[in-house]
C-alpha positions as CSV (number, residue, x, y, z in Angstrom):
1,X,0.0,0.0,0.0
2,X,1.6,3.2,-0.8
3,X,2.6,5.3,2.5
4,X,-0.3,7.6,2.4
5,X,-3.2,7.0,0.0
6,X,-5.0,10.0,-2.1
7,X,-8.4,8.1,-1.1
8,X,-9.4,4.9,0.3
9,X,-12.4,3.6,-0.8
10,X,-14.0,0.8,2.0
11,X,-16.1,-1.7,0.0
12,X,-15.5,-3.2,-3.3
13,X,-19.0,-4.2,-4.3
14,X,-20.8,-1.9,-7.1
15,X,-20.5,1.4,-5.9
16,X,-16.8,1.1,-4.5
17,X,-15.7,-0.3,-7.4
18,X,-17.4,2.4,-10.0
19,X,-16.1,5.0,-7.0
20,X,-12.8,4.2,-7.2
21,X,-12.2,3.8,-11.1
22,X,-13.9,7.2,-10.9
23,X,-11.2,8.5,-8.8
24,X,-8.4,6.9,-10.7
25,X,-9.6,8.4,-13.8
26,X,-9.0,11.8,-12.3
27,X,-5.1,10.8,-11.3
28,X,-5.9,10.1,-7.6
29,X,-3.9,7.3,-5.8
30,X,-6.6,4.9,-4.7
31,X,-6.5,2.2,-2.2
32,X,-9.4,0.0,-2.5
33,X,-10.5,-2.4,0.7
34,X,-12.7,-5.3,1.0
35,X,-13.3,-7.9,4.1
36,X,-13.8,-10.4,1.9
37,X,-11.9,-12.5,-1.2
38,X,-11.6,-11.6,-4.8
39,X,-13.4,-15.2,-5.8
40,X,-12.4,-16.8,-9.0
41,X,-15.1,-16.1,-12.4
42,X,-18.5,-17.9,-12.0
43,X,-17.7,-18.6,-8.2
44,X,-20.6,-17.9,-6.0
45,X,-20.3,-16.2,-3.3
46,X,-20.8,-18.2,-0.5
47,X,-23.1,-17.7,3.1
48,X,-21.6,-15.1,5.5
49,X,-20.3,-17.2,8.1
50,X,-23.0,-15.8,11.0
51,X,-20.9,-17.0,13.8
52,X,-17.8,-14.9,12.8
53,X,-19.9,-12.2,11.8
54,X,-22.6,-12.0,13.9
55,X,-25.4,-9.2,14.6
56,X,-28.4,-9.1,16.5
57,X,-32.0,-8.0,16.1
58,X,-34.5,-5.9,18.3
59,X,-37.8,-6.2,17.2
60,X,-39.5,-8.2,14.6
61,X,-36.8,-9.9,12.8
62,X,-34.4,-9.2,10.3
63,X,-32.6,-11.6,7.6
64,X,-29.3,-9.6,6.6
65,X,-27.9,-10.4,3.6
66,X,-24.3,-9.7,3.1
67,X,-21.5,-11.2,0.6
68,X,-17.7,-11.0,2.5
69,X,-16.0,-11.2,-1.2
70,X,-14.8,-8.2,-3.9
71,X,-17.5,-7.5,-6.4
72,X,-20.4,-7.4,-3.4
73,X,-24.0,-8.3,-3.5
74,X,-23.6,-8.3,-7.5
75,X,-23.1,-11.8,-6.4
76,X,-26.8,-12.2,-6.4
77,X,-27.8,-9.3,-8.3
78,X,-30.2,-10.2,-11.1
79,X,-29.1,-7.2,-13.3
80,X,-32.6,-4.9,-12.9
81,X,-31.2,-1.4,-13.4
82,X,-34.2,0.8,-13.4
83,X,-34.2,4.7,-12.8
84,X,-36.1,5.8,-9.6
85,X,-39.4,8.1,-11.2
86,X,-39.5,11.7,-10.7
87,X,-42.7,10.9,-7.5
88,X,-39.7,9.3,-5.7
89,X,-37.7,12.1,-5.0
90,X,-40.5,14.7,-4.2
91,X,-42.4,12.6,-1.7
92,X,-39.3,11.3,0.2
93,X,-38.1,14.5,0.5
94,X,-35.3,14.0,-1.2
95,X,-32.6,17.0,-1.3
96,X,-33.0,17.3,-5.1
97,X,-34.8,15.9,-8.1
98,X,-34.3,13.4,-10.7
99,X,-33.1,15.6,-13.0
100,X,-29.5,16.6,-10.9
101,X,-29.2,12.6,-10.9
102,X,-29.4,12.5,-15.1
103,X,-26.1,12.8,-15.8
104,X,-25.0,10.5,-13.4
105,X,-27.7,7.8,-14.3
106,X,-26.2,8.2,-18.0
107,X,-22.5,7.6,-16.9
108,X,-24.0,4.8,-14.6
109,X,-25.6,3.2,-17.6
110,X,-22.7,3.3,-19.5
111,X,-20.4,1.5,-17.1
112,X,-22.7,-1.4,-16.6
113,X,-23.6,-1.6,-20.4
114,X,-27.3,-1.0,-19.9
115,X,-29.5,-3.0,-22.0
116,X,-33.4,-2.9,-22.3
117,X,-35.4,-5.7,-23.4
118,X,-38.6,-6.7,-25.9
119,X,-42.4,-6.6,-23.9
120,X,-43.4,-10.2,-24.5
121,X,-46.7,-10.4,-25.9
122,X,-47.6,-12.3,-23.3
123,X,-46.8,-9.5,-20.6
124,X,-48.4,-6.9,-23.4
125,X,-51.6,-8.2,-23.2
126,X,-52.1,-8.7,-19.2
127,X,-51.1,-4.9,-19.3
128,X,-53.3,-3.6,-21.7
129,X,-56.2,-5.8,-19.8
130,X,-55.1,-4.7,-16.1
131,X,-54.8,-0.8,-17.7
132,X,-51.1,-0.7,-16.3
133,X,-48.0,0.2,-17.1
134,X,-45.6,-2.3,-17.7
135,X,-41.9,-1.6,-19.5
136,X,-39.3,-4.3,-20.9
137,X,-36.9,-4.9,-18.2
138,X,-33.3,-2.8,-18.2
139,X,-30.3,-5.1,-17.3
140,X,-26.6,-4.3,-16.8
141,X,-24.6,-6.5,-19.7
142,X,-21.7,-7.3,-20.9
143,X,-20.8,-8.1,-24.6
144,X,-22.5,-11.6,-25.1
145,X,-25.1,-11.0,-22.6
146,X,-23.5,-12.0,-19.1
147,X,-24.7,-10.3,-16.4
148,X,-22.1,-7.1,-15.7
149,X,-20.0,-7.3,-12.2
150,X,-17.8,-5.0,-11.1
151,X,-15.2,-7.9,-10.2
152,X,-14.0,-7.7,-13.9
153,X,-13.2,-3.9,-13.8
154,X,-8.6,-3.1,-13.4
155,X,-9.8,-1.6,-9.9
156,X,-11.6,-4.6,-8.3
157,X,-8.3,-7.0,-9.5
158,X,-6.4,-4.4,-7.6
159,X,-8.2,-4.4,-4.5
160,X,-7.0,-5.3,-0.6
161,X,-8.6,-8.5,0.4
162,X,-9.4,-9.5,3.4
163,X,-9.3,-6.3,5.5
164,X,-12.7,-5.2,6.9
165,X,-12.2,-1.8,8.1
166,X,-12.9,-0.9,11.7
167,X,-12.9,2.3,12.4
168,X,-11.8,5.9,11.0
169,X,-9.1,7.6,12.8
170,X,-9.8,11.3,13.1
171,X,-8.8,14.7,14.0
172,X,-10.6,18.4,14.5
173,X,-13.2,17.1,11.7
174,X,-10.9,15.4,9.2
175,X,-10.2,12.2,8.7
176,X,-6.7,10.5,8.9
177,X,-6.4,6.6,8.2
178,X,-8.7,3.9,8.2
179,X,-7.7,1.2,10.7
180,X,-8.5,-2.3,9.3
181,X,-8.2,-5.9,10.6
182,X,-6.1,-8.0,8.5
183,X,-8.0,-11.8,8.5
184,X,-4.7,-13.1,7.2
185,X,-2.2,-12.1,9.8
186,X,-4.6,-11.2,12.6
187,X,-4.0,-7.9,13.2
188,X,-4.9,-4.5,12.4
189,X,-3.7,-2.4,10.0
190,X,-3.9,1.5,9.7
191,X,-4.1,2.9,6.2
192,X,-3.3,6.9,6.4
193,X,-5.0,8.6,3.5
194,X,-5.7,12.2,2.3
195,X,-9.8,11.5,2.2
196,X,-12.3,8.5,2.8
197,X,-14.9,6.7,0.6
198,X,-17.4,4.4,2.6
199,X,-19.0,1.9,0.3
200,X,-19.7,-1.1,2.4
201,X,-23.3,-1.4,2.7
202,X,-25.8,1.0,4.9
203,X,-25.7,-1.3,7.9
204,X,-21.5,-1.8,7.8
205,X,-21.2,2.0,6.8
206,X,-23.1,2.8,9.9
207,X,-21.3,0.4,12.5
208,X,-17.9,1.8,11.3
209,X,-19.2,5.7,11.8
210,X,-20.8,4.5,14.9
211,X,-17.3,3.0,16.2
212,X,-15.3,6.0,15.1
213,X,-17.0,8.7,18.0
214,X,-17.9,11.2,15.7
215,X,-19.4,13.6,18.2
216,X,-22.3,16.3,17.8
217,X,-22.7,16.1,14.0
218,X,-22.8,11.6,13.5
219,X,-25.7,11.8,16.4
220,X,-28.1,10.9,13.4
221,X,-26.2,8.4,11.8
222,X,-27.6,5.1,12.1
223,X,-31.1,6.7,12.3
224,X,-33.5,6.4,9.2
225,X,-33.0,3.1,8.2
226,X,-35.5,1.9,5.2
227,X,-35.6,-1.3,3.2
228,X,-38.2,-2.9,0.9
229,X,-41.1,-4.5,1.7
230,X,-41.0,-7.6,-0.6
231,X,-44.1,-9.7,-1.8
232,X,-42.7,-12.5,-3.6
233,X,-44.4,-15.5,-5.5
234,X,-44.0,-17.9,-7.8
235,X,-46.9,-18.8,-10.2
236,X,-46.5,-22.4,-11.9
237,X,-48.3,-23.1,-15.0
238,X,-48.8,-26.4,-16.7
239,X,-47.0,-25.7,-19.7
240,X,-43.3,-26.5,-21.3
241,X,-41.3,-23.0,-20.7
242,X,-39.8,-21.8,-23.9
243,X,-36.1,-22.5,-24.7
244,X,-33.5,-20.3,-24.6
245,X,-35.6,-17.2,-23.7
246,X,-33.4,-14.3,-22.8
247,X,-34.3,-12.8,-19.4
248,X,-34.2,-9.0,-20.6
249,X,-37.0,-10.5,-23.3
250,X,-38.8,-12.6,-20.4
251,X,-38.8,-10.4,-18.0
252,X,-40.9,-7.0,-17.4
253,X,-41.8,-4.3,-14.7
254,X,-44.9,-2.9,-13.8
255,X,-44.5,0.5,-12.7
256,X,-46.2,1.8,-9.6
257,X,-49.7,2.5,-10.0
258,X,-50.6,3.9,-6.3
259,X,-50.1,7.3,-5.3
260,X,-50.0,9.0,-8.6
261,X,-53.2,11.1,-8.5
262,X,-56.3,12.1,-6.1
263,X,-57.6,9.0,-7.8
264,X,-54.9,6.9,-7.2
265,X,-54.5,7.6,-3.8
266,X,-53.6,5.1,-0.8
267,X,-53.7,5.9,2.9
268,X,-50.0,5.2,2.7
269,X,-47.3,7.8,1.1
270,X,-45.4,5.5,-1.0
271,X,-45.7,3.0,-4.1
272,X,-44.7,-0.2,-5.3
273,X,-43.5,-2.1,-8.9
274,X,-43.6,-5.5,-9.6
275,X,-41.0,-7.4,-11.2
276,X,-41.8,-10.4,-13.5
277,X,-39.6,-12.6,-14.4
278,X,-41.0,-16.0,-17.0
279,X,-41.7,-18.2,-17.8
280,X,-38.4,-20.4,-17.2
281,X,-38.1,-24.1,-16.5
282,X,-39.2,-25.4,-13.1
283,X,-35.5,-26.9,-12.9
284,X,-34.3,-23.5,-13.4
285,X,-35.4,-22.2,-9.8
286,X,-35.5,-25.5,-8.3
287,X,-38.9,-26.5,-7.8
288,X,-39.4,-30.0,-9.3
289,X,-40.3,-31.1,-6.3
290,X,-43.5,-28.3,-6.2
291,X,-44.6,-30.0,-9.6
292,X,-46.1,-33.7,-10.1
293,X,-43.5,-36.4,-10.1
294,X,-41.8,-37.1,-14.0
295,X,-43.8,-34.1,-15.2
296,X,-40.7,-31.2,-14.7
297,X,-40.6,-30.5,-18.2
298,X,-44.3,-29.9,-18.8
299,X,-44.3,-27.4,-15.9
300,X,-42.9,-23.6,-16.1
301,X,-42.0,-20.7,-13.6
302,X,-43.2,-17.4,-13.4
303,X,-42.0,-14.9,-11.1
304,X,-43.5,-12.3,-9.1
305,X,-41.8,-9.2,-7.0
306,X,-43.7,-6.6,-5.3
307,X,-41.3,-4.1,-4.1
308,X,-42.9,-1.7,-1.4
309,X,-41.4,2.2,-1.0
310,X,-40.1,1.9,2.8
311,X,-39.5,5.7,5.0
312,X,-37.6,6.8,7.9
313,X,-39.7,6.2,11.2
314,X,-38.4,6.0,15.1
315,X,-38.4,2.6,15.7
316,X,-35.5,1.3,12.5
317,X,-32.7,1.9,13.3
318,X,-29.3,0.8,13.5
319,X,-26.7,0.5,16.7
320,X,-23.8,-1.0,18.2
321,X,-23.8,-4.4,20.6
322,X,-21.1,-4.1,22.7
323,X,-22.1,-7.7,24.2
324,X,-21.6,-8.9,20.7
325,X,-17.9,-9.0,18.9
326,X,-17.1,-10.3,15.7
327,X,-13.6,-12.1,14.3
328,X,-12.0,-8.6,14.2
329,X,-12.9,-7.8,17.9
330,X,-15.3,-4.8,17.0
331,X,-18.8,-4.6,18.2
332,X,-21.7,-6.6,16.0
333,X,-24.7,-3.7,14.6
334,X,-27.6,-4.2,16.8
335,X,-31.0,-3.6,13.9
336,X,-33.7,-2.6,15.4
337,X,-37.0,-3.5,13.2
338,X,-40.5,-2.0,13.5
339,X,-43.5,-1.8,11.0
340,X,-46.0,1.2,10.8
341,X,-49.9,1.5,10.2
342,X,-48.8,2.8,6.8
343,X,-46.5,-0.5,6.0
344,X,-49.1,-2.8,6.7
345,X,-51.7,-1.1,4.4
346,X,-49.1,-1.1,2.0
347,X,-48.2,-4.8,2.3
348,X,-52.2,-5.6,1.8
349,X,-51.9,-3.8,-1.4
350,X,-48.8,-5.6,-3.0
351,X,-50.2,-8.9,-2.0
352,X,-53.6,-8.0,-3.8
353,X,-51.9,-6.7,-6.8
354,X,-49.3,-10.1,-7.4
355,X,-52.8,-12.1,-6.7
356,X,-54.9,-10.6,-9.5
357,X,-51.5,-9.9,-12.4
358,X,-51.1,-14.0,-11.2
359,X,-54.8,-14.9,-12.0
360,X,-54.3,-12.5,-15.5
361,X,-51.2,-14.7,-16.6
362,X,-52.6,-18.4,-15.8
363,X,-54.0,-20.9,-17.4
364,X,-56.5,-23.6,-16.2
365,X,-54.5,-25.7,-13.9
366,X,-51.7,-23.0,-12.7
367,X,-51.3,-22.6,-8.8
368,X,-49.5,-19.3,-6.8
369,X,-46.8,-20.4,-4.2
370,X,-45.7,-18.0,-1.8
371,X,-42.5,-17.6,-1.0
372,X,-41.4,-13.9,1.1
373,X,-44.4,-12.1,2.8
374,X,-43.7,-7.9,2.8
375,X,-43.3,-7.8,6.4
376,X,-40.5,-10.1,6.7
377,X,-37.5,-7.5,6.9
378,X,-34.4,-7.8,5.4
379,X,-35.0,-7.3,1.4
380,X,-31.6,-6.9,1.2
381,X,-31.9,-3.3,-0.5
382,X,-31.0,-1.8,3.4
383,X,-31.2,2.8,2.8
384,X,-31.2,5.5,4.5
385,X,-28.8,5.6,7.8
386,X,-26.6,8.2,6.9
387,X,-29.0,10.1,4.9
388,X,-28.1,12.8,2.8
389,X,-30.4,16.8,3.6
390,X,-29.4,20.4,2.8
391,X,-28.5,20.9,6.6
392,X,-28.0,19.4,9.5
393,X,-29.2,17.0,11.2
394,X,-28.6,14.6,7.9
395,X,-25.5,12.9,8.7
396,X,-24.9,13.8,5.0
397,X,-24.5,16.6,2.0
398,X,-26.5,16.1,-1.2
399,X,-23.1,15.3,-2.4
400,X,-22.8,12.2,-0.1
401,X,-19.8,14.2,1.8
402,X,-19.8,13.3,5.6
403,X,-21.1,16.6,7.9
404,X,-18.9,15.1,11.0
405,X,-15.7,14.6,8.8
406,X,-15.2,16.9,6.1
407,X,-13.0,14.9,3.4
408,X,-15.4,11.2,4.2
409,X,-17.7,10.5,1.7
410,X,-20.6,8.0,1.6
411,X,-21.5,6.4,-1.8
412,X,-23.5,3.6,-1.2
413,X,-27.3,3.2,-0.1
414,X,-27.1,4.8,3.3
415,X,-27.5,8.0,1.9
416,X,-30.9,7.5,0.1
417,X,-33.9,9.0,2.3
418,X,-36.0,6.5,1.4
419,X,-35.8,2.9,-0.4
420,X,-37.7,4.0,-3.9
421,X,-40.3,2.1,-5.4
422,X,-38.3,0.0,-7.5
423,X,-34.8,-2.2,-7.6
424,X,-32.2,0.9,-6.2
425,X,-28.7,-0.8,-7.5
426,X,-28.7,1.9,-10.7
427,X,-29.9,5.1,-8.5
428,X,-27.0,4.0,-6.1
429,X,-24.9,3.8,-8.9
430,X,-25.6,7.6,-10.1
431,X,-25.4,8.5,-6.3
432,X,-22.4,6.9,-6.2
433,X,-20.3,8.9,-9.1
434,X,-22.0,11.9,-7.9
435,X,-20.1,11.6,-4.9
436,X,-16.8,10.7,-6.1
437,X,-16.4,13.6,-8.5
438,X,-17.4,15.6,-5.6
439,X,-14.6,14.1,-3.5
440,X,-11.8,14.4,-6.5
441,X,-13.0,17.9,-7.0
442,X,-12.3,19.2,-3.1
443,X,-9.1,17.1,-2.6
444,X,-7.4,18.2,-6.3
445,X,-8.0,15.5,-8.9
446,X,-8.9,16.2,-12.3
């Protein structure tokens, strides 16, 4: 590691690793950290080894999903890379519009090689009966149609493995080094640096500000935490899938139809989409056994995702255990998990809405499994506890820069107010350049 990096970025999913190209492209010397491997190509990332890495849970439950490996939770990202609408911004009180995130969604897009599918006719015609609106879905590509991951960009071959950070080292408002453990060699490591990029995910962003005493200005950080409510199901039809269907031509979303008018209106604030994904082979999701014996190949798979619009409320939240360490000694986060009168409502809704688009796709003989009811939390798509305002209290500038520590920035989900209506990897994305060429502008890159 060179003696004292220009930035170091902490997290090489997504966002870090777009981040930190970012900041090499304008001539900064960029040390990029990960806690995890870099796994070899088509590897999947395995389970996060919960008794190593533990954390603990106040309230209803939470299932955290987390990948301990460069290239992140692209590990089991299905590619959906969908702008956030312009209702987002305005009724999460977002600091700006969709319009300051264009140009960042377009150099977002390009990076991940956006591509946008076909509407099936299939899809087409369950629309235009249901009087929604349903687009062909947008998917992050590479040339021949693999799935984009950041693991394959100079950057990510380049980063540190194995050294979760654990804590920023900090003077009069600026920060110093990151101090990280080193797995390997068991035992910490202090990486002096003229500025700080957090990208580790909103819960492990929070639990390393939380652990670095940032006084008056962090008192919010860890507050506002949001995720999706997630109504998942999976309709099987008797009927051989297609072969060799692409999923940007089999798949579609259906935008959020709640919440745009007086007409529309729910007695909740926010909105959801649905994601559809099929038909595909039973075999191709695992469920032969959910089919009649011998009869997989006559059977076919249609998927359905209800993502709920999640904001800030009292009781989410994120904190520190200190009767809970992990391998590196530091305290385990502590998530605390409520629901609101709003949520519920909500949930109602997006269990209605994947009922009657299910009973619009089937034919005689199809039956609806259940498989993730909206008020189980932990979507995985965690927001919101370092959120970004004009002024203080947000932990956060519209930038992403750090109020408590002038040359940190954030530039993954914990700055989002609220969890969208939709998949969030592409609006992080957009977030996440934003940020960076607002760190390489105040600490002299190009």
């Amino acid at each position: 590691m060179p003696d004292v990096a220009d930035v170091v970025v902490v997290g090489a999913g997504p966002a870090g690793c777009l981040t930190a190209q970012r900041l090499e492209e304008r001539g900064l010397a960029v040390t990029l950290l990960d806690a995890g491997p870099r796994l070899p190509a088509k590897t999947r990332a395995p389970e996060v080894d919960r008794r190593i890495w533990p954390f603990s849970v106040e309230g209803d439950g939470f299932d955290w999903y987390r990948v301990r490996a460069v290239g992140g939770r692209a590990h089991l990202w299905g590619s959906w890379s969908h702008r956030f609408p312009d209702n987002v911004f305005r009724r999460g009180g977002w600091p700006f519009g969709r319009r300051a995130l264009d140009r960042h969604y377009a150099a977002a897009e390009a990076q991940i090689g956006l591509k946008r599918g076909v509407l099936s006719p299939r899809f087409e015609a369950v629309a235009t009966a249901l009087e929604l609106t349903m687009v062909p879905k947008a998917g992050a590509r590479l040339r021949g149609g693999a799935v984009w991951t950041p693991r394959l960009l100079p950057v990510a071959r380049r980063a540190r493995q194995h050294l979760p950070a654990t804590r920023l080292e900090h003077s009069r408002g600026r920060v110093q080094a990151v101090v990280a453990w080193d797995l390997r060699r068991e035992r910490p490591v202090t990486v002096p640096c003229r500025a700080v990029v957090l990208a580790a995910s909103p819960i492990e962003t929070a639990r390393l500000l939380l652990a670095s005493a940032l006084g008056p200005l962090g008192r919010d950080v860890g507050h506002g935490l949001v995720d999706h409510m997630v109504a998942s199901y999976v309709l099987l039809e008797p009927t051989p899938a297609p072969r060799g269907a692409d999923d940007l031509h089999a798949s579609a979303l259906v935008e959020s139809f709640v919440n745009l008018d007086d007409q529309t209106a729910r007695p909740y604030r926010g909105g959801f989409s649905i994601e559809l994904a099929g038909p595909v082979p039973v075999s191709a999701l695992g469920l032969e056994r959910m089919v009649p014996g011998g009869e997989e190949e006559r059977w076919s798979a249609t998927q359905l995702h209800a993502l709920g619009e999640c904001f800030p409320h009292a009781g989410r939240f994120v904190t520190l255990d200190p009767s809970l360490t992990d391998v590196t000694g530091s305290a385990a986060p502590r998530i605390h998990v409520a629901w609101t009168p709003e949520e519920e409502a909500m949930a109602e809704d997006m269990k209605q809405a994947c009922a009657q688009l299910s009973d619009a796709l089937a034919i005689p003989g199809s039956k609806l499994i259940k498989f993730a009811d909206p008020q189980t939390a932990g979507a995985g798509h965690e927001a919101g506890t370092c959120a970004m305002g004009l002024e203080a209290p947000a932990p956060c500038t519209p930038q992403g820069r750090l109020r408590a520590l002038t040359n940190v920035w954030v530039a993954d989900a914990s700055t989002m107010p609220t969890s969208g209506d939709r998949h969030p990897t592409l609006t992080v994305l957009a977030q996440a350049l934003r940020a960076a060429d607002d760190c390489g502008r105040r600490i002299g890159g190009r």
